[in-house]
C-alpha positions in Angstrom: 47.2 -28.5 72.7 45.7 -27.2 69.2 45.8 -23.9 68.6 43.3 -22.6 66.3 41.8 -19.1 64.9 39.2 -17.7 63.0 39.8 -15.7 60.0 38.3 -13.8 57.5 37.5 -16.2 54.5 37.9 -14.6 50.8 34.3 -16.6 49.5 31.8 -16.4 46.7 28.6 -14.5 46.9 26.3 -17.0 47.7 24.9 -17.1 44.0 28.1 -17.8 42.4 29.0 -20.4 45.5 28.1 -24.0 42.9 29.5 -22.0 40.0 32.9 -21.2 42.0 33.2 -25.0 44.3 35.6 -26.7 42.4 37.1 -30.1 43.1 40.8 -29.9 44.7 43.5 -29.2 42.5 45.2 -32.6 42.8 42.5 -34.7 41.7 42.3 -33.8 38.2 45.1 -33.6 35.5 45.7 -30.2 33.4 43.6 -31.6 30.1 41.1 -32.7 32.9 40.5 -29.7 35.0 40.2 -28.2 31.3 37.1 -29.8 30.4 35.6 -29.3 34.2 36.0 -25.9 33.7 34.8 -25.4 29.8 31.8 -22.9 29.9 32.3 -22.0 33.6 34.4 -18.9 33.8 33.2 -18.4 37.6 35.1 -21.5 38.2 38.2 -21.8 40.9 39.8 -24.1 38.6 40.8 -20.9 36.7 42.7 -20.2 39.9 43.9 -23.3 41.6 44.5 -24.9 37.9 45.3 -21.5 35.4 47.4 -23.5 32.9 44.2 -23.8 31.3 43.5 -20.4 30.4 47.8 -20.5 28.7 48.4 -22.4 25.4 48.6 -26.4 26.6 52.1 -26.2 25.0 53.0 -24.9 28.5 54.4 -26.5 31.8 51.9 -26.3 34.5 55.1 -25.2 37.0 56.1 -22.3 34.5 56.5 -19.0 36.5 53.5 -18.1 33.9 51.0 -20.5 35.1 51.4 -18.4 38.9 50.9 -15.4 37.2 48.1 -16.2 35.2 46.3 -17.6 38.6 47.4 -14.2 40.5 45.4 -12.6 37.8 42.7 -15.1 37.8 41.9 -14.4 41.1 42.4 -10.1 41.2 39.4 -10.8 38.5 37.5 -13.0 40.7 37.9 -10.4 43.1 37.0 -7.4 40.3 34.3 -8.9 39.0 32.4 -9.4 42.6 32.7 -12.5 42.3 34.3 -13.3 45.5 34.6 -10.9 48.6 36.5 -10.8 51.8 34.5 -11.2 55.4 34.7 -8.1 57.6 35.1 -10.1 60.3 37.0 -13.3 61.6 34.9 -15.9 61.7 34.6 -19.9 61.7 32.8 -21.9 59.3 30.6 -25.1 59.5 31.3 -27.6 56.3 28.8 -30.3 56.5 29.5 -32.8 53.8 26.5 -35.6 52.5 27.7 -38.3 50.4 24.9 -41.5 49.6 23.2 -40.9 52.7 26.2 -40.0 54.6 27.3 -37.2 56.6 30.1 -35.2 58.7 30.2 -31.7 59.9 34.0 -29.9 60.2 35.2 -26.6 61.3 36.8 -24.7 58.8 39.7 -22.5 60.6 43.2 -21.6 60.4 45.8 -24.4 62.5 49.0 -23.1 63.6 52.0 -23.1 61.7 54.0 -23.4 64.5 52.0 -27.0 66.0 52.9 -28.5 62.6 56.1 -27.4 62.9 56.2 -29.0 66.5 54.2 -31.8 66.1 51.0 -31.4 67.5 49.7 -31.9 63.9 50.9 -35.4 63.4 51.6 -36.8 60.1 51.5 -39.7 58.5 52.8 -39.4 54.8 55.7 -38.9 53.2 55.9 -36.0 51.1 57.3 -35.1 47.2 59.8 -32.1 47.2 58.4 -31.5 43.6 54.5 -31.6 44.6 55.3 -29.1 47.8 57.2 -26.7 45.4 54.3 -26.3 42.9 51.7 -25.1 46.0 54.6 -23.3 47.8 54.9 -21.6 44.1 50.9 -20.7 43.7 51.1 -19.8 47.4 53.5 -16.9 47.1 52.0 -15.8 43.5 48.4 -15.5 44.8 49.2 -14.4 48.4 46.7 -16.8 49.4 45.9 -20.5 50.4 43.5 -22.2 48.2 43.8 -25.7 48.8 42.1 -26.9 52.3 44.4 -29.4 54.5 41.4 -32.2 56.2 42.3 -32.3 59.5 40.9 -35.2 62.4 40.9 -34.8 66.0 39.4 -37.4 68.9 35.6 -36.5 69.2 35.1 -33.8 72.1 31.1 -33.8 73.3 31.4 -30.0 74.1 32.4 -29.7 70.1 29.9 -31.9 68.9 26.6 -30.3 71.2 28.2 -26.8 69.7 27.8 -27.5 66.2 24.6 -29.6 66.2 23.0 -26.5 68.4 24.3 -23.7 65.7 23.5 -26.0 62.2 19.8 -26.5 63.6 19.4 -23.2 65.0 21.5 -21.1 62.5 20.8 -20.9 58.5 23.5 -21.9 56.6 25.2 -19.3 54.1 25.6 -22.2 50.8 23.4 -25.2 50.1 23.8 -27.1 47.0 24.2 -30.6 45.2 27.5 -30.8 42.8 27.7 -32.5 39.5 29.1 -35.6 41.5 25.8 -35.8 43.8 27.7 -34.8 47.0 25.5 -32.2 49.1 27.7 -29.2 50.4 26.5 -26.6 53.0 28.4 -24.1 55.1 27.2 -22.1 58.0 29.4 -19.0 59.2 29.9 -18.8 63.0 30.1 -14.9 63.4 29.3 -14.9 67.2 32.1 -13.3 69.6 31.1 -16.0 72.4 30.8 -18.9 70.4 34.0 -18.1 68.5 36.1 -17.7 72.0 34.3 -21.1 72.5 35.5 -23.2 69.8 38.7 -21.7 70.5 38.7 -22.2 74.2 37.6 -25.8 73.3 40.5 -27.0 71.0 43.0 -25.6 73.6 41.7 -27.3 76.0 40.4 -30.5 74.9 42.6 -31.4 72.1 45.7 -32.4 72.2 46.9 -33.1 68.5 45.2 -33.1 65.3 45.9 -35.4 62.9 46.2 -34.8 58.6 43.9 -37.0 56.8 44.3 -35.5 53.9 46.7 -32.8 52.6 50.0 -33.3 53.5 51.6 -31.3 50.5 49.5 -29.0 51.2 50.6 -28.4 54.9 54.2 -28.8 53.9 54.1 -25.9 51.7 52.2 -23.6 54.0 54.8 -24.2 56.5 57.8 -23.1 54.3 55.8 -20.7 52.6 55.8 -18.5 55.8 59.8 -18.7 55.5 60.2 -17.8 52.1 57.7 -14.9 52.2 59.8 -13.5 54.4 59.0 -9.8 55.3 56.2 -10.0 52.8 54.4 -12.7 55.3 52.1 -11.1 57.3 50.4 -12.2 60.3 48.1 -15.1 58.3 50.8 -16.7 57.5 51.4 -18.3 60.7 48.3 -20.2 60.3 46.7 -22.4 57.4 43.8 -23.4 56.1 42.3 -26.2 57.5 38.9 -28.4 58.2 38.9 -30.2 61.5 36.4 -33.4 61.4 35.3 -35.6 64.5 36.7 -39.0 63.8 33.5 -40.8 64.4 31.8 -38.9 61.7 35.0 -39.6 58.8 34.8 -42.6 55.9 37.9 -44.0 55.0 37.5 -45.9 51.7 39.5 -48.9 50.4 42.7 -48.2 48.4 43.0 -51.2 46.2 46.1 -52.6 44.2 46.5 -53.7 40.8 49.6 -55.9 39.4 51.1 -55.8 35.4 52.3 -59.4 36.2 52.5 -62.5 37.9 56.6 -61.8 38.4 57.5 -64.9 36.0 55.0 -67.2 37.6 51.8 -69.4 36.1 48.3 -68.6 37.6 48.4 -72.2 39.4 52.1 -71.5 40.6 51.0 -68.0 42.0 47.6 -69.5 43.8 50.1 -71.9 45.6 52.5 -70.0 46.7 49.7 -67.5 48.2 48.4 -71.0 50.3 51.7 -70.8 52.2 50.1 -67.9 54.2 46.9 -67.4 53.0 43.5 -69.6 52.8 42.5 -69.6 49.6 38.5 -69.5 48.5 37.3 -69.3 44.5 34.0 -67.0 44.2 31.2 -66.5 42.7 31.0 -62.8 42.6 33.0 -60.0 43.6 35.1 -59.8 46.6 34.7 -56.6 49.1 36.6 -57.7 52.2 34.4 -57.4 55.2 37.1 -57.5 57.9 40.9 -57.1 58.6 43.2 -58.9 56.7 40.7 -60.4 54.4 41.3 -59.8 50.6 39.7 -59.9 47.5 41.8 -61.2 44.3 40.8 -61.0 40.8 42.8 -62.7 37.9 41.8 -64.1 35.0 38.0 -63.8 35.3 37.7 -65.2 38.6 37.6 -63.8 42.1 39.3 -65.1 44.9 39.0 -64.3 48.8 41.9 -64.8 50.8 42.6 -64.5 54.3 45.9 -64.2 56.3 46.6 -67.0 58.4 47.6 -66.3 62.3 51.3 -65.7 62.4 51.5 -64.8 58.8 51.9 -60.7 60.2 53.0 -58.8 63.5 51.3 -57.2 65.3 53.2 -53.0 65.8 50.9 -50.2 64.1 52.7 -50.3 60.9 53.2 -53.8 60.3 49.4 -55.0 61.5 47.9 -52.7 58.8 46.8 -54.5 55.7 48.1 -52.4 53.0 51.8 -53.9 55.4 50.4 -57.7 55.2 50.0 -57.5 51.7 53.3 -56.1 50.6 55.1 -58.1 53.0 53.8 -61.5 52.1 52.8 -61.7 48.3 53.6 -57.7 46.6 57.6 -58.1 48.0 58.2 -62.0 48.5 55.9 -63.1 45.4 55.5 -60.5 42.7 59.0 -58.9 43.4 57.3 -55.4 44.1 60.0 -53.9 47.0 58.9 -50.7 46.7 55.4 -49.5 45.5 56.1 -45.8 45.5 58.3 -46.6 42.6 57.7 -50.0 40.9 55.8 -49.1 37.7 54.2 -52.8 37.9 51.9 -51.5 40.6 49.1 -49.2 39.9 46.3 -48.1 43.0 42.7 -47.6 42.9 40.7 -45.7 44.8 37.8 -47.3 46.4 35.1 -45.1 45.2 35.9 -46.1 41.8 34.5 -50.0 42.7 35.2 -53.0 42.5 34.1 -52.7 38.9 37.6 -50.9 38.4 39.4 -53.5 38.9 38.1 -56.3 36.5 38.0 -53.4 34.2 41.3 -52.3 34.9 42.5 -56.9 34.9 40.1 -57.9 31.6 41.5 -55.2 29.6 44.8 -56.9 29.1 46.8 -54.1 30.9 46.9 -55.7 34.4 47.4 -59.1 35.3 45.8 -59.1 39.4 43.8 -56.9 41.1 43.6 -56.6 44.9 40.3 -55.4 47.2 41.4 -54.3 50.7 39.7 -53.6 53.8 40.3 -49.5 54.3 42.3 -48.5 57.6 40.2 -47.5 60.1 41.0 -43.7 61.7 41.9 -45.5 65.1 44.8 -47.2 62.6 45.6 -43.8 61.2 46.0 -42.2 64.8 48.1 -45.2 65.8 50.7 -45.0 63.3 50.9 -41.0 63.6 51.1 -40.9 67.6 53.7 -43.5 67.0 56.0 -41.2 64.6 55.8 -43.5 61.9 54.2 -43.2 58.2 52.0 -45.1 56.9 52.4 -46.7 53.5 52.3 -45.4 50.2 48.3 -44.6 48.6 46.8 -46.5 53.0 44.1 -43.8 52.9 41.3 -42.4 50.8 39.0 -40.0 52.1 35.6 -39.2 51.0 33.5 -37.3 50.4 36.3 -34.3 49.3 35.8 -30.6 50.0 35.7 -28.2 47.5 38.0 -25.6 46.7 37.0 -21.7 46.3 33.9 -22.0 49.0 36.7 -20.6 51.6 39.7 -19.0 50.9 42.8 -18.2 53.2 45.1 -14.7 52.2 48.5 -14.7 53.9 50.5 -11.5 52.7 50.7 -8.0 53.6 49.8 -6.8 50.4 46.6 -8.4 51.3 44.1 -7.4 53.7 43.2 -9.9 56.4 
């Protein structure tokens, strides 16, 4: 069963908290988190992304960049910018994106369940990428960067925090540049804590990572490398469980530099083979599994897999699996899309606007729309050990970083 804990968050004072809420480190480039930051010095960027306060003639993995964040946030702390809770508490997230929302607990997961599986996975990860956080890790003594965590709904969860986010005030409240509303409550009670604790050790038997896998990788082998330094905290990490009936997957959509040798008509016909082809009018947004939307040359295209054309297991009944296996490998001559440089992804909250952009521009030939994986898909694969394919899943609306912070050495307190 989960195993779960309170702790006592590092956060801003609530009139710094829109100031501080930045988005997560790994959505922005260097020159990127740059400009998000300019005129802000209350911003966690300075923290979670401190190559831009050293000379851009710098690699972001230099033992400097750590450093410069370890300083960063001893200012933070200096300046009153952020404090540490007295007590160990819980935390309400409630996320509202276009007229959407979802409530998680922010808590600490064991270190020891990922180790063993109770936190399932469903991603590879990239030695490179976990060495950069395990890197900041150890600098700051801390861990900034939230892992989204999803778990089957439990009515005893969901009563609890509906009852304390309409009887309780919540501690932040405010609307970031991006229009996504972010409030968190603190859960401070004894009881209600040993509740929610009680709760996941009873009631839930696995969580699964939605979003974060680096991140959870590097906490895990953080702990080992800290070595005597680790205290306590470090057995945990910093995580935000959400229902699954409350989470939005978005489409991750595909474009293609080429047609792998072949004319438009030649492509079109070789798709038939497997596919029912169907010119539109306007853009494509699949409504339903295995439908597609293709855009090339101007026109869209909706195309559906035939029966038989797929199997049926958890990985190969997945779209993103139906597309690579019966036009990205056999027609365009993409085996592998983690490494082919032919293949680029999009993110479904960029729209479908993206892709004709990204297709009339000259720099990609095809553009694929595809139905989003549903969180029943995403539990499927993990329970079933395997991973899912590269760029399945994106999440949205993201949590910010800075709101709550997690400190994991002994130089620290906790």
């Amino acid at each position: 069963m989960a195993k779960i804990s309170p702790f006592k968050a590092l956060r801003p004072e609530a009139q710094f908290a829109k100031a501080v809420a930045s988005k997560p480190y790994d959505v922005l480039s260097s020159e990127e988190a740059k400009i998000e930051a300019q005129g802000n010095p209350n911003s966690f960027l300075h923290i979670t992304k401190s190559e831009i306060d050293l000379p851009a003639s710098m690699d972001s993995h230099a033992p400097e960049v750590y450093q410069k964040a370890k300083e960063n946030l001893s200012a933070f702390i200096s300046r009153k910018i952020l404090f540490q809770e007295d007590k160990a508490c819980y935390y309400i997230y409630k996320l509202v994106m276009n007229g959407h929302s979802q409530f998680g607990l922010v808590c600490t997961s064991s270190v020891d369940d990922y180790e063993n599986g109770i936190i399932k996975k469903h991603e590879f990860t990239r030695p490179d990428k976990e060495r950069d956080r395990i890197e900041h890790m150890k600098a700051i003594g801390a861990q900034t960067g939230n892992v989204f965590l999803a778990y089957k709904n439990v009515e005893e969860m969901d009563a609890l925090v509906s009852r304390w986010t309409n009887e309780k005030n919540c501690q932040y409240d405010f609307i970031a540049d991006d229009g996504v509303q972010h409030s968190i409550w603190i859960v401070n009670d004894t009881d209600t804590i040993d509740a929610i604790t009680s709760l996941f050790a009873s009631k839930v038997p696995a969580t699964y990572i939605a979003d974060g896998h680096h991140r959870a990788a590097s906490a895990a082998k953080v702990r080992k490398e800290l070595g005597d330094n680790a205290g306590p905290e470090a057995n945990y990490f910093l995580t935000t469980l959400f229902p699954a009936n409350q989470l939005q997957i978005l489409d991750y959509n595909r474009v293609v530099k080429d047609l792998n040798g072949l004319s438009e008509t030649a492509f079109l016909q070789a798709l038939e083979n497997k596919f029912s082809v169907q010119e539109r009018a306007e853009a494509v947004k699949p409504e339903a599994p295995h439908e597609y939307g293709l855009y090339m040359n101007g026109k869209w295209y909706a195309i559906t897999a035939k029966p038989g054309s797929f199997e049926t297991d958890p990985i190969q009944i997945l779209d993103i699996s139906v597309l690579q296996n019966n036009i990205l490998g056999p027609i365009l001559g993409i085996r592998d899309q983690r490494t082919d440089k032919r293949i680029d992804f999009v993110g479904g909250i960029r729209g479908l606007a993206e892709l004709e952009k990204r297709v009339n521009s000259g720099e990609m030939k095809i553009a694929f729309s595809i139905y989003p994986v549903t969180i029943h898909q995403l539990f499927n694969v993990a329970d079933s050990g395997e991973v899912m394919p590269p760029k399945s899943t994106w999440f949205e609306p993201k949590l910010r970083d800075g709101l709550l912070t997690h400190l994991i050495a002994n130089n620290q307190e906790n």
